[in-house]
C-alpha positions as CSV (number, residue, x, y, z in Angstrom):
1,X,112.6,26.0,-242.7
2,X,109.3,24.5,-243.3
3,X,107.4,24.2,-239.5
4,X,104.4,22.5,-241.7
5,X,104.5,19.0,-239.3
6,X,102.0,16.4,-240.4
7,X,102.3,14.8,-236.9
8,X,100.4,18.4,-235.3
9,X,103.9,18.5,-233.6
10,X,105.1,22.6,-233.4
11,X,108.8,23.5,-234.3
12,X,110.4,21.9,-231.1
13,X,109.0,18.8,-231.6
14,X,106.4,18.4,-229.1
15,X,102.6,17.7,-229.6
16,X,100.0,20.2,-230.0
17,X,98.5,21.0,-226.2
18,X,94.7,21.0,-227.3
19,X,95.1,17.3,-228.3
20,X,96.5,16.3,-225.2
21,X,95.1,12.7,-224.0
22,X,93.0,11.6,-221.4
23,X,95.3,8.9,-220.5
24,X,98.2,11.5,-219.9
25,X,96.4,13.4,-217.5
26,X,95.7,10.2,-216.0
27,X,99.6,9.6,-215.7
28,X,100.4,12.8,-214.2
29,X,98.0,12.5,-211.2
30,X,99.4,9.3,-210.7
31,X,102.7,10.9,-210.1
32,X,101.6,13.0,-208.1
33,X,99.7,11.0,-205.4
34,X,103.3,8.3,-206.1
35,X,105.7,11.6,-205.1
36,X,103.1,12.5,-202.0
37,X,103.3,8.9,-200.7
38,X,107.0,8.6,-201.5
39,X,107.9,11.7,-199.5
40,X,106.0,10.8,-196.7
41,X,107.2,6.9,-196.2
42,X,110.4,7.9,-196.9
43,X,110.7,5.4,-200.0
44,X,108.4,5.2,-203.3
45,X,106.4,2.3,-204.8
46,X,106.0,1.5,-208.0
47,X,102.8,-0.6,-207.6
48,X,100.5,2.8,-206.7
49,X,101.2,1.9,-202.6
50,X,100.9,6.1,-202.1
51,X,97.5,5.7,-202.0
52,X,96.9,4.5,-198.6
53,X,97.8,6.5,-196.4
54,X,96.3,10.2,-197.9
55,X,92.7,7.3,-198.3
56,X,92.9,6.5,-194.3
57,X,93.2,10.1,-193.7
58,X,90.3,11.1,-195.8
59,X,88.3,8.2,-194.1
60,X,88.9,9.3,-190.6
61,X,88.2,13.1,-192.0
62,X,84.7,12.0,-193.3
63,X,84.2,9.9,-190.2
64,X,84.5,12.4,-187.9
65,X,82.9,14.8,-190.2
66,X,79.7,12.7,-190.4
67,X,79.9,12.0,-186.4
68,X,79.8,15.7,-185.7
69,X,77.0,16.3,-188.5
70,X,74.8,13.4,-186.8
71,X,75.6,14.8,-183.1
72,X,74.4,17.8,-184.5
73,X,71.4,16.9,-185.6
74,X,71.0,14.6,-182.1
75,X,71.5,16.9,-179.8
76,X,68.6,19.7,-179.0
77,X,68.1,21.8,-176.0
78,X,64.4,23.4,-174.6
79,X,63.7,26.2,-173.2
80,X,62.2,26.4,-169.6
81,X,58.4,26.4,-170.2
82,X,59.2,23.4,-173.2
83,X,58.7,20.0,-173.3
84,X,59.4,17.1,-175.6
85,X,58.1,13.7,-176.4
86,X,60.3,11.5,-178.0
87,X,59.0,8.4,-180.0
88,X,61.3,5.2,-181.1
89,X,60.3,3.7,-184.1
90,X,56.8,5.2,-183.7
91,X,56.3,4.2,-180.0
92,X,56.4,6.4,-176.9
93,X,60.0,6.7,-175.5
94,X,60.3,9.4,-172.7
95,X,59.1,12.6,-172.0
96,X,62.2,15.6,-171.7
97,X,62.0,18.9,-170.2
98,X,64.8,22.1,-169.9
99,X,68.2,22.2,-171.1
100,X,70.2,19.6,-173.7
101,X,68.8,16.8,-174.7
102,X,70.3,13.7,-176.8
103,X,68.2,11.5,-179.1
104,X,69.1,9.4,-181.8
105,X,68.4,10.6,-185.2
106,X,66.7,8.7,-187.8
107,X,65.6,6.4,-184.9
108,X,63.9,8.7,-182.9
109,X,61.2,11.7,-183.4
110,X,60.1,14.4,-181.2
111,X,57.6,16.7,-180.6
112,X,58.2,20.1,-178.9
113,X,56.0,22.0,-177.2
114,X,55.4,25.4,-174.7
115,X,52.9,23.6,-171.8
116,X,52.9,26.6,-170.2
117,X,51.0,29.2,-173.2
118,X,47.9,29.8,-172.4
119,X,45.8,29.2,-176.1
120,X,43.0,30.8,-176.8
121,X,39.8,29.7,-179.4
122,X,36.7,31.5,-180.7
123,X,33.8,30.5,-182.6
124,X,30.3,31.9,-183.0
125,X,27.4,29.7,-183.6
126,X,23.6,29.6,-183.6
127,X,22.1,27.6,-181.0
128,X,18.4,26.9,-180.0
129,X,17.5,27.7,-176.6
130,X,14.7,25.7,-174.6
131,X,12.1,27.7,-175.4
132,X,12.6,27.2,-178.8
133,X,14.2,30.5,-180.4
134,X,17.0,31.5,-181.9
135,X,20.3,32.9,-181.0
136,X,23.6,33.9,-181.9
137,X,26.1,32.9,-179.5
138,X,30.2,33.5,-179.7
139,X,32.2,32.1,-177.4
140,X,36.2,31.9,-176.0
141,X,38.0,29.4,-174.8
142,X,41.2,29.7,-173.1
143,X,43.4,26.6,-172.4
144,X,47.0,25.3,-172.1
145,X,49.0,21.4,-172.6
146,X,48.1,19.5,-169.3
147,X,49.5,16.1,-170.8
148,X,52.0,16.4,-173.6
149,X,51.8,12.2,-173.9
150,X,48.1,12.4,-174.2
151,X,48.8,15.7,-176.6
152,X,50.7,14.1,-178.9
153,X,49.6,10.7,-178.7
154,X,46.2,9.9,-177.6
155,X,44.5,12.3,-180.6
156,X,45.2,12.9,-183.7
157,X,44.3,16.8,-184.1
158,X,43.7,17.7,-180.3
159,X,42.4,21.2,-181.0
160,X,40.2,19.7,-183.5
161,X,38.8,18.0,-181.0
162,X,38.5,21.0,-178.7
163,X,36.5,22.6,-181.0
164,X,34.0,20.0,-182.2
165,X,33.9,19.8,-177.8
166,X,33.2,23.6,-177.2
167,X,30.4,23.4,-179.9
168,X,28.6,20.5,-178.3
169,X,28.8,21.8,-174.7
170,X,27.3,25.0,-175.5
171,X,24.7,23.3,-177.5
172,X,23.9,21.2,-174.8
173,X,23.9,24.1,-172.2
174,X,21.5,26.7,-174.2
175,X,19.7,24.5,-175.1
176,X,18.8,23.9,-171.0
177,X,18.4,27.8,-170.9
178,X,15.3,30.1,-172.0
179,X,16.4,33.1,-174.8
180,X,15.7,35.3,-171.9
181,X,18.2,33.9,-169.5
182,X,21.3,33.5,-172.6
183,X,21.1,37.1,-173.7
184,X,20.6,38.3,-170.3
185,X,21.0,37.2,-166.7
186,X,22.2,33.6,-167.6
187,X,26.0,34.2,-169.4
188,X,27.7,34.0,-166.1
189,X,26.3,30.4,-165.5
190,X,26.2,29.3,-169.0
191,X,29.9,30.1,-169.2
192,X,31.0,27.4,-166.6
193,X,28.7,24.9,-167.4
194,X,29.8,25.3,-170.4
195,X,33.6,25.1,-168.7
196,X,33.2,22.1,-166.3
197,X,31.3,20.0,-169.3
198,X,34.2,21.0,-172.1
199,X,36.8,19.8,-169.2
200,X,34.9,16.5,-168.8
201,X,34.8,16.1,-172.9
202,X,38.5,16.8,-173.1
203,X,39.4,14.2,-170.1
204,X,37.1,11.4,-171.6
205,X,39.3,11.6,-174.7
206,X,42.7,12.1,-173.0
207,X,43.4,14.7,-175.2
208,X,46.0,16.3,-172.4
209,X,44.3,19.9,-172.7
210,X,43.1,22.0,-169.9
211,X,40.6,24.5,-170.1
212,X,41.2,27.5,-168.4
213,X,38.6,29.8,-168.4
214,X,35.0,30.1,-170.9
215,X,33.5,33.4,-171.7
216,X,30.2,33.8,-173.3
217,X,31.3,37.1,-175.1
218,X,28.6,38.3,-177.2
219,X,25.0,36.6,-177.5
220,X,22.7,38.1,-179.7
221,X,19.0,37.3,-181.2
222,X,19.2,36.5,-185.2
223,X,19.6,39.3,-187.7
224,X,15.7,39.0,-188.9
225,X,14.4,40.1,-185.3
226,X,17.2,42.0,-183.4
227,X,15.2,45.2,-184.2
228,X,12.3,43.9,-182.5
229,X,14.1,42.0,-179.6
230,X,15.8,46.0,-179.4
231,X,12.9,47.0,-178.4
232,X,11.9,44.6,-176.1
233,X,15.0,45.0,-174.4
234,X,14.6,49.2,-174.3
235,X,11.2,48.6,-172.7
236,X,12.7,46.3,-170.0
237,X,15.2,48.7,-169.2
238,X,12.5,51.2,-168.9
239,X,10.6,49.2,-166.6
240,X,13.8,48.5,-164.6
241,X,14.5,52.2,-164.5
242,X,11.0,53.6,-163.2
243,X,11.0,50.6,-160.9
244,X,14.4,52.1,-159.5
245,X,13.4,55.7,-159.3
246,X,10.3,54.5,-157.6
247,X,12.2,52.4,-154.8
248,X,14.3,55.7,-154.7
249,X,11.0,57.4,-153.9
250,X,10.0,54.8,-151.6
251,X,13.3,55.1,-149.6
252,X,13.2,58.6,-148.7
253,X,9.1,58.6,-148.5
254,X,8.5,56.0,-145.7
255,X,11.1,57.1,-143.4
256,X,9.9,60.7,-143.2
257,X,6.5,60.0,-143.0
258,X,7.3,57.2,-140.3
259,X,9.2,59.9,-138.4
260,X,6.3,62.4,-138.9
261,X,3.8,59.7,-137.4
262,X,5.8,59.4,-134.5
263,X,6.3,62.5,-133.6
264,X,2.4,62.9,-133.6
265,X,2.0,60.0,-131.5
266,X,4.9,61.5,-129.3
267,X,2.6,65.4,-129.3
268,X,-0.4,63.1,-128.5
269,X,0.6,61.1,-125.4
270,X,2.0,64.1,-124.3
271,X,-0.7,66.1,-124.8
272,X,-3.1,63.4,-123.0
273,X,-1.0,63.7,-120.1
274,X,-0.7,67.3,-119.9
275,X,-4.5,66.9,-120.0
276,X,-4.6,64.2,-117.3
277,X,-2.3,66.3,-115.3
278,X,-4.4,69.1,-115.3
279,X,-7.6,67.4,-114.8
280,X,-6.4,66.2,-111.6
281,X,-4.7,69.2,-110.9
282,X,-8.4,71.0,-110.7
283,X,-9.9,68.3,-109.0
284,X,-7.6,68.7,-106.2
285,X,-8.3,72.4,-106.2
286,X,-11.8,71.7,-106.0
287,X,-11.8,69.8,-103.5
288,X,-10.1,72.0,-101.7
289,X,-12.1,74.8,-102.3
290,X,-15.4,72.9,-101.5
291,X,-13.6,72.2,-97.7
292,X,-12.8,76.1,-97.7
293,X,-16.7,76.9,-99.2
294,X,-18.1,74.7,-96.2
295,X,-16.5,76.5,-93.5
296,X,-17.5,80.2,-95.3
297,X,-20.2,80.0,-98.1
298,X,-20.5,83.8,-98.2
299,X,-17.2,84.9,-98.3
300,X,-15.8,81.9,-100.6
301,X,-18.8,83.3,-103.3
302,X,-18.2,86.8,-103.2
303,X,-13.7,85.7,-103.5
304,X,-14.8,83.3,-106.8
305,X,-16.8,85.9,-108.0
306,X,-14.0,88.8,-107.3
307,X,-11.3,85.9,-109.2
308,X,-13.8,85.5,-112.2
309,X,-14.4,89.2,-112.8
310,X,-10.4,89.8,-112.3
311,X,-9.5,87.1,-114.9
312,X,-12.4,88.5,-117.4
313,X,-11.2,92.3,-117.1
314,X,-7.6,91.4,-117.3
315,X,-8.0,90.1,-120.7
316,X,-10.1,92.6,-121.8
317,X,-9.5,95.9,-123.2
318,X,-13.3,97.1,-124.1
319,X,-16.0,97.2,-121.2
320,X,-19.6,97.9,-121.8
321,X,-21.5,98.9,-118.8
322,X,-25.4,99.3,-118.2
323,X,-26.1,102.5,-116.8
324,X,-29.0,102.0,-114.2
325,X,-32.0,103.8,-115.2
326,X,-30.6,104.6,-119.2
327,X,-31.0,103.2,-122.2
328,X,-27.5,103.5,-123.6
329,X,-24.6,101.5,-122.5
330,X,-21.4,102.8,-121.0
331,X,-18.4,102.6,-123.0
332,X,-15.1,102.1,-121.4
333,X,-11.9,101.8,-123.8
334,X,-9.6,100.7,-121.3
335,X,-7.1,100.1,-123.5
336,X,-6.8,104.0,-124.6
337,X,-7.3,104.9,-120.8
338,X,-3.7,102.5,-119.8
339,X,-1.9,104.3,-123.2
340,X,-2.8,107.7,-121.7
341,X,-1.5,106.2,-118.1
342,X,1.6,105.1,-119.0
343,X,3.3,108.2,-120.4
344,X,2.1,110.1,-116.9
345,X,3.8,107.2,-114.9
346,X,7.0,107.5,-117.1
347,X,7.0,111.0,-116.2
């Protein structure tokens, strides 16, 4: 048996299944989608009816589909310290705050932020001081969103603006300040000028920031004379140090020598009344005496005489006496003589 076909057809008669037609495949989906809708009306339809029902289905599907997928996209939720504006067709809407929100998307934009960070900027810049010099100053900036309307809408780069702000306020302050007073006893101030003037910047432009707190954190003289401006600062330091340590000397100087004055004056006053005292003490004796030596001349002068010589032997312990009728003088060591005494009276 010959299987060579001219019509491509193999031995059984049927058609070669590479050259099978588009229009065939066509056919056989077609009864497939006719035995779907057949079996599920219950009857078939010859004029491609099936096709409505599995189409209705697929409609709802993607309706439903595309609902969720919008709802999705919708539908946000923020955190506690979060906030959102929402803009509709570029205009403001509303504000929202924590928890789900609903907005409508395409229509509607937002812009999320956290009002309650505290930011933080830093430049360094070199400013001229009133006195004409030089001086490197670098400065931080911390702040938070007051306003998230003003934020988002009022400016178009806020922080931007915060910057070029900073810069001018601490131009304008240094410049109201000598070099001394920047690099040295004037940051303190400098900072919150520099804060209340940045604040009144910010709040002229609405740009819904609030500063925080300003710190001058470094201020330094330029490169080509900090060697020089190191010494000048060493030599006030110095100066500041000898000018302590003399204070200290001062401190514990004055009060002694104020305590050591008064005591003086305190030995003095009594002394001048011990004096006093005894002054009238002997005038009272004297007068005494002078009743007692107008009553009894002789015997008052030979008792004076007898008190004088007692007090001047008593606190002598040599006596020299002139022997009548002798050159030489007696000598009497009665200090020896009371030495040699005692012992006998101990005996």
């Amino acid at each position: 048996m010959n299987w060579d076909n001219q019509n491509n057809q193999d031995p059984w008669g049927r058609k070669d299944q590479d050259e099978v037609s588009f229009d065939d495949l066509v056919k056989k989906f077609s009864a497939m989608f006719s035995k779907q809708g057949s079996g599920s009306n219950g009857s078939s339809s010859g004029d491609g009816g099936g096709f409505n029902l599995p189409m209705k289905k697929v409609f709802i599907y993607g309706f439903f589909g595309l609902l969720i997928i919008y709802a999705s996209m919708s539908i946000y939720q923020l955190d506690s310290p979060e906030r959102a504006v929402v803009l509709r067709f570029g205009e403001y809407h509303t504000e929202t705050g924590e928890g789900l929100n609903f907005m409508f998307a395409g229509i509607d934009e937002r812009y999320v932020e956290n009002v309650a960070l505290t930011r933080r900027y830093s430049q360094t810049a070199n400013m001229l001081t009133k006195d004409e010099n030089l001086v490197d100053v670098t400065i931080s900036v911390q702040y938070r969103i007051k306003n998230l309307k003003d934020f988002v809408l009022n400016v178009r780069d806020p922080e931007s603006s915060l910057r070029e702000a900073t810069e001018s306020s601490l131009r304008h302050v240094v410049g109201d300040n000598t070099l001394e007073e920047t690099l040295t006893t004037g940051r303190e101030k400098i900072a919150q000028d520099v804060n209340s003037r940045l604040q009144s910047y910010l709040d002229l432009y609405a740009t819904g920031l609030v500063v925080q707190q300003v710190n001058i954190e470094k201020t330094d003289p330029p490169s080509a004379v900090k060697a020089s401006f190191d010494d000048v600062v060493a030599a006030r330091e110095d100066k500041e140090k000898l000018q302590n340590e003399a204070d200290r000397y001062g401190l514990s100087i004055v009060p002694e020598a104020r305590g050591q004055a008064y005591a003086r004056v305190q030995a003095a006053e009594a002394y001048r009344e011990e004096v006093v005292a005894n002054a009238e003490g002997e005038a009272v004796r004297f007068d005494k005496l002078l009743a007692e030596y107008k009553k009894a001349p002789k015997v008052t002068r030979d008792r004076l005489y007898l008190d004088a010589l007692q007090g001047l032997y008593s606190n002598s312990t040599k006596v020299l006496m002139d022997v009548e009728g002798g050159n030489n003088l007696m000598y009497l060591p009665l200090d020896k003589i009371l030495e040699q005494n005692r012992p006998q009276e101990e005996d």
